[in-house]
N, C-alpha and C positions, 0 to 999 in steps of 0.2 A: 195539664195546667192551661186556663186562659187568660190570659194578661193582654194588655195593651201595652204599645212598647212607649218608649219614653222618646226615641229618639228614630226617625223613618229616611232613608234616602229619597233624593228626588222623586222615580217612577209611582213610589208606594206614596211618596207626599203630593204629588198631581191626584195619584187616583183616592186618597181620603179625603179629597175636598171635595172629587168628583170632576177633575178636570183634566184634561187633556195635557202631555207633556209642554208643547208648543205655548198653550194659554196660561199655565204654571209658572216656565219660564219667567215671561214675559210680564207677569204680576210682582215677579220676584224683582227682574229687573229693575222697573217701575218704579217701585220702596211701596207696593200696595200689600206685597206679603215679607214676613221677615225672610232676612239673609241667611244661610245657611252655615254649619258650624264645621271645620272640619276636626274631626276626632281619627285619631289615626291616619291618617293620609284615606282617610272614607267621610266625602261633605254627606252630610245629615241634617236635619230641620228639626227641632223639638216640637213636641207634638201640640203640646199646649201653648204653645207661639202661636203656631198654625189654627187651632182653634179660637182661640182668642181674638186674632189680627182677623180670619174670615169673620166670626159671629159680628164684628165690628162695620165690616162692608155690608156685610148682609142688611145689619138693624138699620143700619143707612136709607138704604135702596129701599127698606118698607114703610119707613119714615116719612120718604119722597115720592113714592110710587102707589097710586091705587092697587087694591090687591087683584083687582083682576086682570091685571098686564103683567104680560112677559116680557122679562128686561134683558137686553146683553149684557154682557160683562161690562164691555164700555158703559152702559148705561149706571152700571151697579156701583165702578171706579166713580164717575164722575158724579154719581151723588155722594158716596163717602168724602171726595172733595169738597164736596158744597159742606156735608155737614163738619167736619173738620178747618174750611177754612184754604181749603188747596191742596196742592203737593209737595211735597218737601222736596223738589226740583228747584 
């Protein structure tokens, strides 16, 4: 059977974004990705959070950005800022 899960830990939630544990973190920290849930004493991210909150950074950053540049993450963050308005810091 092939399924998609509903609910992914940290490593497997860095790597379906495609991001490094370190850079995951630290988006999570931020409030740029949702917070994680804990189920059973095992924290978990729902997946469609995760998709959702990225597709949102992303439409951002190409909103702001010519398509022919490569953006950092910092770049990608602070245009979702701009189009949202800031951070919820």
């Amino acid at each position: 059977m092939n399924y998609k899960p509903h609910a992914i830990r940290e490593q497997d939630a860095a790597k379906y974004l495609g991001l490094g544990r370190t850079k995951f973190r630290e988006l999570v920290k931020e409030g740029h990705l949702p917070p994680a849930y804990w189920i059973g004493g095992v924290k978990v991210w729902i997946t469609t959070e995760l998709e959702q909150t990225f597709n949102q950074m992303i439409g951002a950053a190409n909103d702001n950005f010519p398509e022919d540049r490569v953006d950092s993450w910092d770049d990608v963050i602070a245009s979702a800022e701009c189009e949202t308005g800031g951070s919820d810091d």
